[in-house]
OpenMM code with the backbone's topology and positions (N, CA, C; nanometers):
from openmm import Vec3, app, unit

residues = "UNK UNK UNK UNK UNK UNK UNK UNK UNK UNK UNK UNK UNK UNK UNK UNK UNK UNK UNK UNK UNK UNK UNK UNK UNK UNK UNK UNK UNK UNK UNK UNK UNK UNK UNK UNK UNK UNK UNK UNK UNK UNK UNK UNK UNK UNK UNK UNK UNK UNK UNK UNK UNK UNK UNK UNK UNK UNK UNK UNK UNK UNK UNK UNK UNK UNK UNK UNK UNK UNK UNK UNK UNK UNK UNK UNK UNK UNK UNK UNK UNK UNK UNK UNK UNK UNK UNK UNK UNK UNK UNK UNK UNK UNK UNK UNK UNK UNK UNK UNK UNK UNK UNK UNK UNK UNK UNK UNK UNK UNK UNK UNK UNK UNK UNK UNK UNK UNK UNK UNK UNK UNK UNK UNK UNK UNK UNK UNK UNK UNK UNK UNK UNK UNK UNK UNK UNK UNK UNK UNK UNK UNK UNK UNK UNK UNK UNK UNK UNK UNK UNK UNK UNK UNK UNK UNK UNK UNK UNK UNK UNK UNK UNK UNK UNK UNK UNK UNK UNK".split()
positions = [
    Vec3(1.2573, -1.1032, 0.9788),
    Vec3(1.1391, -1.0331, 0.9307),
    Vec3(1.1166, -1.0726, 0.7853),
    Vec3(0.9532, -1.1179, 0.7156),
    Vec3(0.9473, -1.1845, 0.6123),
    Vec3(0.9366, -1.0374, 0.4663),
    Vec3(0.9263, -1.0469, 0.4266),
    Vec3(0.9230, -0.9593, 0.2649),
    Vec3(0.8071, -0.8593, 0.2982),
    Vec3(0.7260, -0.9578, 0.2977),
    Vec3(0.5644, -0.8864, 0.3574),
    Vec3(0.6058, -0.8091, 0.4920),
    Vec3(0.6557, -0.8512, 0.5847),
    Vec3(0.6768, -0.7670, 0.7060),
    Vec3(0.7568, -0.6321, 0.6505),
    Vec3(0.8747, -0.6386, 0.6184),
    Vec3(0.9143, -0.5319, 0.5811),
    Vec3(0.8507, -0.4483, 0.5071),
    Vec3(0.7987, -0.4694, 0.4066),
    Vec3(0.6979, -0.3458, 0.3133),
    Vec3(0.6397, -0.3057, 0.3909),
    Vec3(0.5309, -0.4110, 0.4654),
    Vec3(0.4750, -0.3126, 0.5685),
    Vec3(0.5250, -0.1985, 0.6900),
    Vec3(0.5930, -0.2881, 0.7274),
    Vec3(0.6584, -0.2005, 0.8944),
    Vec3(0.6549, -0.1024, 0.8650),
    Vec3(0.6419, 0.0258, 0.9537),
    Vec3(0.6568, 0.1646, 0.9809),
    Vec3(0.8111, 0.2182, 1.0154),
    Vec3(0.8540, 0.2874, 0.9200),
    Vec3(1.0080, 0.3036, 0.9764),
    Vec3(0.9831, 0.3992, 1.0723),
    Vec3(0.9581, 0.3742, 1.2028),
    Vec3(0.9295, 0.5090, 1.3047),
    Vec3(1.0607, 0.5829, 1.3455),
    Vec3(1.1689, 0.5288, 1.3929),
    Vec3(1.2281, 0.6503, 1.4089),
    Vec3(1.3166, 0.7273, 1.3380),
    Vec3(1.3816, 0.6377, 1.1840),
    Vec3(1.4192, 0.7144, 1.1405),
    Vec3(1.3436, 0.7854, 1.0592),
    Vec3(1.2281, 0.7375, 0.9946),
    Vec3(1.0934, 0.8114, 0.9539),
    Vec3(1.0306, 0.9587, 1.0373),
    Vec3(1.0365, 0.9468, 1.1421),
    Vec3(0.9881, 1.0773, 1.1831),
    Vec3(1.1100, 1.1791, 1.1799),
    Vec3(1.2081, 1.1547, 1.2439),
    Vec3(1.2840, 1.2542, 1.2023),
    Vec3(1.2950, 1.2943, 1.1030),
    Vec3(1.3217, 1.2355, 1.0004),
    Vec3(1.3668, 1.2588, 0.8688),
    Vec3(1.1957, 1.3568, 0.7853),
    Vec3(1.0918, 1.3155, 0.8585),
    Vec3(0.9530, 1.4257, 0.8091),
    Vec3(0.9604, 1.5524, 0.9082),
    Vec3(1.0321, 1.5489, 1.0268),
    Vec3(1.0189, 1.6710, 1.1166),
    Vec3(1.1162, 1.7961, 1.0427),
    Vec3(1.1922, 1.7424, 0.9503),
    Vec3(1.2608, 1.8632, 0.8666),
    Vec3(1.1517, 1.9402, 0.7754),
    Vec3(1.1908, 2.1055, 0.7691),
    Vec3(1.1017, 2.1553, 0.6552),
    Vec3(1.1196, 2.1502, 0.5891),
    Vec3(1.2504, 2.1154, 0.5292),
    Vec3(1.2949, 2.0812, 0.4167),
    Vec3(1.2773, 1.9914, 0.3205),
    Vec3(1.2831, 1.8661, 0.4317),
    Vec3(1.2267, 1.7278, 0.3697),
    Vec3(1.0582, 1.7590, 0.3439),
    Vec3(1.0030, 1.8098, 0.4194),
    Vec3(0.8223, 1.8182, 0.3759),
    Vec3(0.7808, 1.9160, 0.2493),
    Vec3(0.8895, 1.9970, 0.2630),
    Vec3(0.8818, 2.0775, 0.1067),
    Vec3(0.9173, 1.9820, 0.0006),
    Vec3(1.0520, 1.9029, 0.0012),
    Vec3(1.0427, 1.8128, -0.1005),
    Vec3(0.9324, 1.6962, -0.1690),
    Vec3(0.9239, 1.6401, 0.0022),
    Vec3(0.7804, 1.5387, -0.0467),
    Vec3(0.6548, 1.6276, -0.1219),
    Vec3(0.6209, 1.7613, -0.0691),
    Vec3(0.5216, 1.8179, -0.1361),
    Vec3(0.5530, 1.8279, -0.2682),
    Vec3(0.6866, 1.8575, -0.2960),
    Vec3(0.7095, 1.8605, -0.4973),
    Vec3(0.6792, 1.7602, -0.5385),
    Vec3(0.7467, 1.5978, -0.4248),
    Vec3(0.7418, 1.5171, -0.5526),
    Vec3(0.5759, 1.4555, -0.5053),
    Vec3(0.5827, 1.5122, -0.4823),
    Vec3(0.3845, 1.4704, -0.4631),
    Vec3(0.2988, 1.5274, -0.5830),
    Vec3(0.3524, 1.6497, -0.6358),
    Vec3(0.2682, 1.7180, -0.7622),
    Vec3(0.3257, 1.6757, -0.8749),
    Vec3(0.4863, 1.6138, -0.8364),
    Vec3(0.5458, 1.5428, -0.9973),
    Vec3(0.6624, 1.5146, -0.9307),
    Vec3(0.6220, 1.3334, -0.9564),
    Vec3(0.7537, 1.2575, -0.9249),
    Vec3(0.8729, 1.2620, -0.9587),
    Vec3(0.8454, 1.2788, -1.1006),
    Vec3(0.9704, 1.3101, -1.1641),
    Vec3(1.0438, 1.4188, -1.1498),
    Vec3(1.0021, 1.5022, -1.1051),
    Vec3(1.0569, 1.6732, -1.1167),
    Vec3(1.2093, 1.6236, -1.0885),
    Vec3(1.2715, 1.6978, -1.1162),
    Vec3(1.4470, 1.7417, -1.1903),
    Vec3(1.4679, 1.7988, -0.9738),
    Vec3(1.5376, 1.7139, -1.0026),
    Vec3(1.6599, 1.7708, -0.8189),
    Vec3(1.6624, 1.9107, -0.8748),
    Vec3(1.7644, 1.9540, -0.9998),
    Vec3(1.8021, 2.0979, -1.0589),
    Vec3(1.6628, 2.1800, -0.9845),
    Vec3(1.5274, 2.1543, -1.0523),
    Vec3(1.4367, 2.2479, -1.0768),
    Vec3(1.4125, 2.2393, -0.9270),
    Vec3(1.3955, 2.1292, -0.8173),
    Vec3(1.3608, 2.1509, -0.6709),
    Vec3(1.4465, 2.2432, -0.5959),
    Vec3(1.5913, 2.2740, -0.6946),
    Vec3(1.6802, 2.2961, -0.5831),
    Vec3(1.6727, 2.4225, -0.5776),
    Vec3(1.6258, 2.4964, -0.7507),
    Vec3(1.6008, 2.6661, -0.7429),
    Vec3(1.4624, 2.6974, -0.6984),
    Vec3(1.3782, 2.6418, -0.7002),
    Vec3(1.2437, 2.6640, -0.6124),
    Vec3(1.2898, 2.6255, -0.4309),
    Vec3(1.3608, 2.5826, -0.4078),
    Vec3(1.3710, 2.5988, -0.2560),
    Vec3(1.4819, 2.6604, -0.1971),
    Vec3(1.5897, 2.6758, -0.2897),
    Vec3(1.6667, 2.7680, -0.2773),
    Vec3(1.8005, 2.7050, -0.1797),
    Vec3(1.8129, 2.6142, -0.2684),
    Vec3(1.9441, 2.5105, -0.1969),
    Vec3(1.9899, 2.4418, -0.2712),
    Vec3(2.1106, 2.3705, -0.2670),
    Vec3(2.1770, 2.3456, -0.4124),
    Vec3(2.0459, 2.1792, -0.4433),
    Vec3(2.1748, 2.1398, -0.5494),
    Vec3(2.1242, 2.0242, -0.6660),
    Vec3(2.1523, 1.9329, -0.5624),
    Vec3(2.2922, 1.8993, -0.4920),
    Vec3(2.3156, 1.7886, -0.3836),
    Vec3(2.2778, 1.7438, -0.2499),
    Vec3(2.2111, 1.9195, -0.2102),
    Vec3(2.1229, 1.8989, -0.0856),
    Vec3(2.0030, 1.7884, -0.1161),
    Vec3(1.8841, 1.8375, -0.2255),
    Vec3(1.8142, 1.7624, -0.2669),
    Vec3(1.8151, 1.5942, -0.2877),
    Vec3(1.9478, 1.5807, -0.3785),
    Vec3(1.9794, 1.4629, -0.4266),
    Vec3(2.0279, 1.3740, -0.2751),
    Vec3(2.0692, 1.4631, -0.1564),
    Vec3(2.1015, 1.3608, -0.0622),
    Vec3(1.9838, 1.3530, 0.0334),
    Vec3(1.8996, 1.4806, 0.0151),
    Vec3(1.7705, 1.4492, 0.1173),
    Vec3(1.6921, 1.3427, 0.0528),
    Vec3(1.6684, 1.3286, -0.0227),
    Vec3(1.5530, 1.2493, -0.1519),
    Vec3(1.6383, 1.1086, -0.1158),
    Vec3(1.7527, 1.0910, -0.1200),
    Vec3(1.7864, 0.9383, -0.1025),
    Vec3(1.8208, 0.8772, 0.0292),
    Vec3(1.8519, 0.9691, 0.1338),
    Vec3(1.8215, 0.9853, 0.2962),
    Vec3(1.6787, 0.9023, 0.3026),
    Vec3(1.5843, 0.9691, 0.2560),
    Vec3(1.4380, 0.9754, 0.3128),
    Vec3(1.3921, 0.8053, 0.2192),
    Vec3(1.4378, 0.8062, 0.0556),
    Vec3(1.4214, 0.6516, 0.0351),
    Vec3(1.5023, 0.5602, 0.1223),
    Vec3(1.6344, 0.5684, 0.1934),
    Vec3(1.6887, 0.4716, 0.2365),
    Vec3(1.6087, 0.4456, 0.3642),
    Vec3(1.5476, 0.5142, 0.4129),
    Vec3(1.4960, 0.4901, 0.5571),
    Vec3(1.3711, 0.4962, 0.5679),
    Vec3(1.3008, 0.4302, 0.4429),
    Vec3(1.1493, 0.4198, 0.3841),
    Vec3(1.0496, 0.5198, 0.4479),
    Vec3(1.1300, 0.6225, 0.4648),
    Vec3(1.0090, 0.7776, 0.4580),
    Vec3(0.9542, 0.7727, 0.3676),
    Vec3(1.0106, 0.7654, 0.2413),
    Vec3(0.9467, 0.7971, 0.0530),
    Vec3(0.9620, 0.6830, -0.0183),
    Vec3(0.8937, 0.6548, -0.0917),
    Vec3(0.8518, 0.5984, -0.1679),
    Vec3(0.7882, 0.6388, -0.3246),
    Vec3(0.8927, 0.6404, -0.4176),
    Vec3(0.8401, 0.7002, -0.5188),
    Vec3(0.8094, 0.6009, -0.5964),
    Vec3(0.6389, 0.6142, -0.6583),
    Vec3(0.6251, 0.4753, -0.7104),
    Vec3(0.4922, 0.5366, -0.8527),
    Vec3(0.5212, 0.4818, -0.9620),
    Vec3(0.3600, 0.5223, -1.0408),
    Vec3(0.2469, 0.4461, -1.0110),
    Vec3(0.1360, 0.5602, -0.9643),
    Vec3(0.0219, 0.4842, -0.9446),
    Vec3(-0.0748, 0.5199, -1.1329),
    Vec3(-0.1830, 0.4198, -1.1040),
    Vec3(-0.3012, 0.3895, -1.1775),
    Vec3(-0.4131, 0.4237, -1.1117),
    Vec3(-0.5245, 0.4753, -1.2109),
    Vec3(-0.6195, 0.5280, -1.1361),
    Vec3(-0.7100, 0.3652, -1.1463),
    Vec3(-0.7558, 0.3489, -1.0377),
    Vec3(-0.8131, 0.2500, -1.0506),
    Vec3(-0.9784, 0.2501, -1.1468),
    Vec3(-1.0303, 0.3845, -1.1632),
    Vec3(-1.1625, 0.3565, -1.2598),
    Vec3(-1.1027, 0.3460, -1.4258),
    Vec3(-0.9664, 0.3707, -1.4563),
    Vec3(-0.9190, 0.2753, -1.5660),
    Vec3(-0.8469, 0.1551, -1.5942),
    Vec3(-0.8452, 0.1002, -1.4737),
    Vec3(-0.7693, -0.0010, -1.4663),
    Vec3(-0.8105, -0.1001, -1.5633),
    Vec3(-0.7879, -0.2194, -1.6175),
    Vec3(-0.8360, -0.3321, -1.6762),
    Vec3(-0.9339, -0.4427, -1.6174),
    Vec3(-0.8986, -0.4122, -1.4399),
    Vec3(-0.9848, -0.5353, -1.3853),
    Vec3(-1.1275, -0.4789, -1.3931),
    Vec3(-1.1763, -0.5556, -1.3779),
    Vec3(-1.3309, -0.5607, -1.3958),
    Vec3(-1.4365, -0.5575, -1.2698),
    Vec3(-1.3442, -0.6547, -1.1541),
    Vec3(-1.4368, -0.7071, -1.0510),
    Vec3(-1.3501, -0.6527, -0.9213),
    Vec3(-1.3834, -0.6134, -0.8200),
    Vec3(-1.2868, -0.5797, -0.6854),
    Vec3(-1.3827, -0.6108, -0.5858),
    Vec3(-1.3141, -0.6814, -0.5114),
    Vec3(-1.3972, -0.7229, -0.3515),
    Vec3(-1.3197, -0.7245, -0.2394),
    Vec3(-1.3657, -0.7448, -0.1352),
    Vec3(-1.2779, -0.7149, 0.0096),
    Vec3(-1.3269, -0.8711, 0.0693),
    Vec3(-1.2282, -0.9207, 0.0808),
    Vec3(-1.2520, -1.0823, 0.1577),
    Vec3(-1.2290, -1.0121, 0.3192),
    Vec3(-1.3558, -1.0477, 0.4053),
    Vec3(-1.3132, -1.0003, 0.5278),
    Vec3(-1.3361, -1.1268, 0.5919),
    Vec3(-1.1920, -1.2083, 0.6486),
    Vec3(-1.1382, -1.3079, 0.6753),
    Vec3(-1.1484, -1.3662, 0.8331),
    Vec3(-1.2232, -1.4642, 0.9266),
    Vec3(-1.1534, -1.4903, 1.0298),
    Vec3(-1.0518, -1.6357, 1.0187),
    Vec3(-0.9443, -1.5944, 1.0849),
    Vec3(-0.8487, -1.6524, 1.1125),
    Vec3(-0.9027, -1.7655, 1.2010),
    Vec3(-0.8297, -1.8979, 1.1641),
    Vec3(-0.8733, -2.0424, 1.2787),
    Vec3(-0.7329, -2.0050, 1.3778),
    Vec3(-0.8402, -2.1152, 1.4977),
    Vec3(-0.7520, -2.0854, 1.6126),
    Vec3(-0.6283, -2.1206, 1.6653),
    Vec3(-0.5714, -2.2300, 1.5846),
    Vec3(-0.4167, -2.2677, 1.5412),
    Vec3(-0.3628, -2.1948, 1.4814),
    Vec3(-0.3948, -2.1204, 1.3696),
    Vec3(-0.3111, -1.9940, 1.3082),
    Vec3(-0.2759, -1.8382, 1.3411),
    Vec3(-0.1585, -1.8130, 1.2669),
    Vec3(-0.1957, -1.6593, 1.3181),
    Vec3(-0.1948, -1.5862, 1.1653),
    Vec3(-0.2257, -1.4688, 1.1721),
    Vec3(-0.2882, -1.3625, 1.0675),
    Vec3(-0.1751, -1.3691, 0.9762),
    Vec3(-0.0401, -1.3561, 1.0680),
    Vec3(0.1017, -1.3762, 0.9562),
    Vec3(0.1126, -1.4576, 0.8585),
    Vec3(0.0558, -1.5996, 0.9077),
    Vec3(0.1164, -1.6922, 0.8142),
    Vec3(0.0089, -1.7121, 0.7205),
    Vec3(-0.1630, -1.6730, 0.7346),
    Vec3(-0.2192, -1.6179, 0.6421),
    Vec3(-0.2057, -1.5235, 0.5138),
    Vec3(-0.1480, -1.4345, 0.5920),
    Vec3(-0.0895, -1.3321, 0.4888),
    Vec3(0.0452, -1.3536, 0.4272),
    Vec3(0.1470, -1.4230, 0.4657),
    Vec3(0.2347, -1.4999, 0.3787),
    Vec3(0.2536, -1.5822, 0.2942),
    Vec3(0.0701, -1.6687, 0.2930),
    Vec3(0.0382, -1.7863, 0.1886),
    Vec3(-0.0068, -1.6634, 0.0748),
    Vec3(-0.0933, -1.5553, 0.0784),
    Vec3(-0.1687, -1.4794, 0.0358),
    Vec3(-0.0987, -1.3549, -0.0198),
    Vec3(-0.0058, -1.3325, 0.0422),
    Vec3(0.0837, -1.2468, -0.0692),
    Vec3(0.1033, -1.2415, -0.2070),
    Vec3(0.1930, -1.3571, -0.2396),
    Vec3(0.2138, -1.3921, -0.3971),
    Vec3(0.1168, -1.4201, -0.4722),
    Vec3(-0.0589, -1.3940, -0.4135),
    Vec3(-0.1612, -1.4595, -0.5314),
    Vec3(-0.1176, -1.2492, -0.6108),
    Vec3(-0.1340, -1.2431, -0.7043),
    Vec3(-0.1601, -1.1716, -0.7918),
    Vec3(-0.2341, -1.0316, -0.8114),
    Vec3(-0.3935, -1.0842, -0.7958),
    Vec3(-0.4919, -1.0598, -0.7568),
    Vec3(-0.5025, -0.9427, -0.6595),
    Vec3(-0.4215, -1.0058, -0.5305),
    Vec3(-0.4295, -0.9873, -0.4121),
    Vec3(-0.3616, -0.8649, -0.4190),
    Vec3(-0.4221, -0.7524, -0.3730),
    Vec3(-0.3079, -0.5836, -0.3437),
    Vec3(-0.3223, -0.5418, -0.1991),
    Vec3(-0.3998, -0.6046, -0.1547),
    Vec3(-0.3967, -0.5339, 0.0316),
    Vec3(-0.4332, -0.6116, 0.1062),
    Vec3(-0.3717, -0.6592, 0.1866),
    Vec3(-0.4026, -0.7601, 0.3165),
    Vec3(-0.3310, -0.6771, 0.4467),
    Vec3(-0.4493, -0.6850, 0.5084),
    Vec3(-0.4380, -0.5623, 0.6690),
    Vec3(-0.4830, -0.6885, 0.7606),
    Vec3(-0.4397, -0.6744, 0.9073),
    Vec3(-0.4337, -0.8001, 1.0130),
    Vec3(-0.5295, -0.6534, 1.0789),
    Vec3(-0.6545, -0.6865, 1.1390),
    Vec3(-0.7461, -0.5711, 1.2098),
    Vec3(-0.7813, -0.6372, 1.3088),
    Vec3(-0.8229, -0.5306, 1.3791),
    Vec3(-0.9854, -0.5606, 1.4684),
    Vec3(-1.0830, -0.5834, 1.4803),
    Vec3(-1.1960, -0.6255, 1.5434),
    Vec3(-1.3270, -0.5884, 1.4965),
    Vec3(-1.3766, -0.7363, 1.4569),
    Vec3(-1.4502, -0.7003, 1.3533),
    Vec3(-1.5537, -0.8379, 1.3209),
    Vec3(-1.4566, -0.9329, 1.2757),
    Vec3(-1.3797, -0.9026, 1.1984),
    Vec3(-1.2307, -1.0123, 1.0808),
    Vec3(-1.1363, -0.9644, 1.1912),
    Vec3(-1.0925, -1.0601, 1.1261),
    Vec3(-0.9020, -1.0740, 1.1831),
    Vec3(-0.8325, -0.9804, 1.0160),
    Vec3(-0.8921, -1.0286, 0.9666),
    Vec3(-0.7693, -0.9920, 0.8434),
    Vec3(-0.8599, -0.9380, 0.7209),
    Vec3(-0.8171, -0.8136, 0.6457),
    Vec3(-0.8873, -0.7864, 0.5472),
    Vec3(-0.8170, -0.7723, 0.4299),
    Vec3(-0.8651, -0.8526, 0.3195),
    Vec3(-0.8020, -0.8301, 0.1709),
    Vec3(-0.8409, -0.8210, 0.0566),
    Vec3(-0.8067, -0.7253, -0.0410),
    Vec3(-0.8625, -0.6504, -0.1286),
    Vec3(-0.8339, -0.7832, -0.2330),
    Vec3(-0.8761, -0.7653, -0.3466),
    Vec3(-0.8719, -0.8712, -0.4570),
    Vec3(-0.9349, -0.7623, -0.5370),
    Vec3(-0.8462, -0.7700, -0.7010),
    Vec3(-0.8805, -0.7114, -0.8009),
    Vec3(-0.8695, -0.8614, -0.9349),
    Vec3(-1.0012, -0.8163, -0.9788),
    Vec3(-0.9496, -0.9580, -1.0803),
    Vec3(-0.9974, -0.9532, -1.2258),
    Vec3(-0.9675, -1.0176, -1.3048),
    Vec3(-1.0402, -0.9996, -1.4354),
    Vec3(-1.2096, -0.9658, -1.4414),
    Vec3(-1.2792, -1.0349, -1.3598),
    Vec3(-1.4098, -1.0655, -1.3818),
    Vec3(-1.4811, -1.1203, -1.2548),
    Vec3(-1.6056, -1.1861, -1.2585),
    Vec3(-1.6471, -1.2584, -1.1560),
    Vec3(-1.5720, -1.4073, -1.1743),
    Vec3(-1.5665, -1.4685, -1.2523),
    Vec3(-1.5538, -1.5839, -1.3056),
    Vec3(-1.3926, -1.5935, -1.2342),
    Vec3(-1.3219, -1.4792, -1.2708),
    Vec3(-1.1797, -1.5058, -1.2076),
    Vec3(-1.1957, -1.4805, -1.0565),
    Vec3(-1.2700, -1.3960, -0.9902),
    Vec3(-1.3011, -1.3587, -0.8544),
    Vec3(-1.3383, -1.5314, -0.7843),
    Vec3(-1.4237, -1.5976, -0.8998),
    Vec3(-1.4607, -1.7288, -0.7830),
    Vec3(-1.3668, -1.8293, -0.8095),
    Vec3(-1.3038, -1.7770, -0.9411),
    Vec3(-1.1627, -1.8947, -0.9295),
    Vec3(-1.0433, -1.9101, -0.7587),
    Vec3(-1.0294, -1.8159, -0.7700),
    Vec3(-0.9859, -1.7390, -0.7046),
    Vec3(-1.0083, -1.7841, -0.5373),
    Vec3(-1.1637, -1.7700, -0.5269),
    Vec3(-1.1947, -1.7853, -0.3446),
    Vec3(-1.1525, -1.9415, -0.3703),
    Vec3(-1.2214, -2.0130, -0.4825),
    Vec3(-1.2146, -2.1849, -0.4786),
    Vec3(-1.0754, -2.2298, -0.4612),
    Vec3(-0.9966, -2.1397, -0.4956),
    Vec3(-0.8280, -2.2030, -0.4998),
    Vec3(-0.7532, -2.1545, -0.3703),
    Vec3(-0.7905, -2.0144, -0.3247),
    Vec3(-0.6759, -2.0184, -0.2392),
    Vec3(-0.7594, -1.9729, -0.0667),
    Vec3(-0.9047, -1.9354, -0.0940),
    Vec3(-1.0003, -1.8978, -0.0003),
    Vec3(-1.0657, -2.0344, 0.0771),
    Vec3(-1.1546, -2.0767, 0.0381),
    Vec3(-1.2914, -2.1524, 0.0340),
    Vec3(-1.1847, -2.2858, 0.0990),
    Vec3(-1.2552, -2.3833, 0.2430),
    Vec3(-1.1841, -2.5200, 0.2293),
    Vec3(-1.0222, -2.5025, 0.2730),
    Vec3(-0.9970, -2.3973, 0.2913),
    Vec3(-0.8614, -2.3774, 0.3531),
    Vec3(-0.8594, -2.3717, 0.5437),
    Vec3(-0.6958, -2.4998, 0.5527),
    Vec3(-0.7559, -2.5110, 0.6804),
    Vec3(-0.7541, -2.3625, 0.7988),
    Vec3(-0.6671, -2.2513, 0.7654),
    Vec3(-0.6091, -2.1401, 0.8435),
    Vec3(-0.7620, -2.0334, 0.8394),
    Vec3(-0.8362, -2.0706, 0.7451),
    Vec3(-0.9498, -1.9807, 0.7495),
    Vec3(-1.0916, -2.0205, 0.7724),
    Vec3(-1.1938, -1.9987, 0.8724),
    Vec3(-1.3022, -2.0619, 0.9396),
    Vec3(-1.3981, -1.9817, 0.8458),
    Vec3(-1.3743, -1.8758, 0.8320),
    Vec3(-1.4747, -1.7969, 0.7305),
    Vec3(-1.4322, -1.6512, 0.6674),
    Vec3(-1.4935, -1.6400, 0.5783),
    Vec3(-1.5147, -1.5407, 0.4874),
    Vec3(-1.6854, -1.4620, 0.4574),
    Vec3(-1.5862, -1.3297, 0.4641),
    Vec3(-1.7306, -1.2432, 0.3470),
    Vec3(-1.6635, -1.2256, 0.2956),
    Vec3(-1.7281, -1.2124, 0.1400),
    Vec3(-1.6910, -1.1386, 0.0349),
    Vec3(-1.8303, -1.0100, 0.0210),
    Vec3(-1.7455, -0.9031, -0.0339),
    Vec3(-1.8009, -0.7927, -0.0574),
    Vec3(-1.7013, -0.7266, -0.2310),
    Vec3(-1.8476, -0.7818, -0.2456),
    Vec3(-1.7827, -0.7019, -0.4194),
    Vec3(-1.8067, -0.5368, -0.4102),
    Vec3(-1.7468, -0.4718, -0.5038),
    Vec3(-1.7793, -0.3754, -0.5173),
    Vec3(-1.8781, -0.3321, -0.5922),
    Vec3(-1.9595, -0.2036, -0.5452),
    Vec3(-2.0530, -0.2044, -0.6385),
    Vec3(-2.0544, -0.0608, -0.7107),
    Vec3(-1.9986, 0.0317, -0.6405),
    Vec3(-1.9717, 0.1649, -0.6904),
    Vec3(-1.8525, 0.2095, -0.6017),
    Vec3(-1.7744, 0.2589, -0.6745),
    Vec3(-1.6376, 0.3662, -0.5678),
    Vec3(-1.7074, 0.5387, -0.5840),
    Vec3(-1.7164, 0.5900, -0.4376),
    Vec3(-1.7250, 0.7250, -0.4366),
    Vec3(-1.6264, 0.7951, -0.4226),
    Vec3(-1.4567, 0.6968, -0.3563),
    Vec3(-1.3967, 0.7797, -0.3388),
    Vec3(-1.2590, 0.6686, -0.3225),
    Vec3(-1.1433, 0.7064, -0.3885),
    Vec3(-1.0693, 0.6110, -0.3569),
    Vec3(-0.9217, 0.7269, -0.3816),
    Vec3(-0.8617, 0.7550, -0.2461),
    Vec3(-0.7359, 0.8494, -0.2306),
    Vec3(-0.6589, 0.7823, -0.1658),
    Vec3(-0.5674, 0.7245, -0.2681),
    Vec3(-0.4199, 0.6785, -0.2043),
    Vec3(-0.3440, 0.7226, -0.1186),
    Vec3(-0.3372, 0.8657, -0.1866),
    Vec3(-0.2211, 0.9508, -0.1497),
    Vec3(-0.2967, 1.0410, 0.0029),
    Vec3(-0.1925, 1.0686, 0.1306),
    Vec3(-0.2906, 1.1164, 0.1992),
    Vec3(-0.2325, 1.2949, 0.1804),
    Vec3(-0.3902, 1.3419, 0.1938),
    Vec3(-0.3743, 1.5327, 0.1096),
    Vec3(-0.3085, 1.5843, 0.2518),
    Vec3(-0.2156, 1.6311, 0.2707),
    Vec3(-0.1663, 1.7360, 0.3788),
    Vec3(-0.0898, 1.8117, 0.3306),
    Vec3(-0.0361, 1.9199, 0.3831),
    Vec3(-0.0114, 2.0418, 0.3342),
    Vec3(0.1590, 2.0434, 0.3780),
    Vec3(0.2281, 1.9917, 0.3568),
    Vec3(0.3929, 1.9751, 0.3988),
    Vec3(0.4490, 2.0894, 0.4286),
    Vec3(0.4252, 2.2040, 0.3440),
    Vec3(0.4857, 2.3144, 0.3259),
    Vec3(0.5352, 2.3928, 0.4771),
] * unit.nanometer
topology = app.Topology()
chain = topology.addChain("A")
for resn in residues:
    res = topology.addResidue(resn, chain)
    for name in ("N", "CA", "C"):
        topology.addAtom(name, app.Element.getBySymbol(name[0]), res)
């Protein structure tokens, strides 16, 4: 399994178990309002020691339930330009080895293998336009694994939620 495969994959079964605890969904709900919060301070708000915490919290990272990571809001970010390359795949290739050339560009923060009109959809954040068409010309445009592209810049965000809102408790 390649780098890219793993980040992605779904840890399903030790992942669901490990969310079917109430315990564990009370924790994710803390560190959902503050990552950082203190094991100490989770352990007297739920009413279980410092080591329960400290072994549920690293249970649930070892078996990629959690993921504690700092996000950026993206309307302060530095980039300037964001578009969605919605990609079809040629008929010698598959979506994988697309998305394995396309990983390491930079730029690049989301590549999804779909249904529908594309085979493959990927986000691109970049300095500018100027870096956006550097960009399709170098690793998009003239490439033999890809028959076509849209690009769709952005033109306004109404709504952009990482995190998904549910109620753990």
């Amino acid at each position: 399994m390649s780098k890219l495969e793993k980040a992605a994959a779904p840890q399903r079964n030790s992942g669901k178990a490990l969310l079917g605890d109430k315990l564990n969904r009370r924790i994710i709900s803390m560190l959902r309002e503050d990552g950082r919060m203190a094991f100490s301070e989770m352990a007297q708000a739920l009413d279980v020691s410092e080591g329960t915490i400290r072994n549920r919290v690293n249970s649930m990272k070892a078996s990629g339930t959690l993921h504690i990571a700092a996000l950026t809001d993206p309307k302060v970010s530095e980039y300037q330009t964001e578009a969605m390359l919605g990609l079809r795949v040629a008929a010698n290739c598959q979506p994988k080895q697309v998305a394995e050339r396309l990983e390491g560009i930079d730029e690049v923060v989301y590549i999804a293998w779909v249904s529908g009109r594309y085979d493959m959809l990927v986000e691109v954040l970049s300095d500018g336009e100027g870096a956006l068409v550097k960009l399709l010309e170098t690793h998009i445009y003239g490439k033999s694994d890809i028959v076509d592209v849209e690009v769709m810049t952005r033109l306004k965000n109404f709504k952009n939620q990482f995190l998904l809102k549910r109620n753990w408790s």
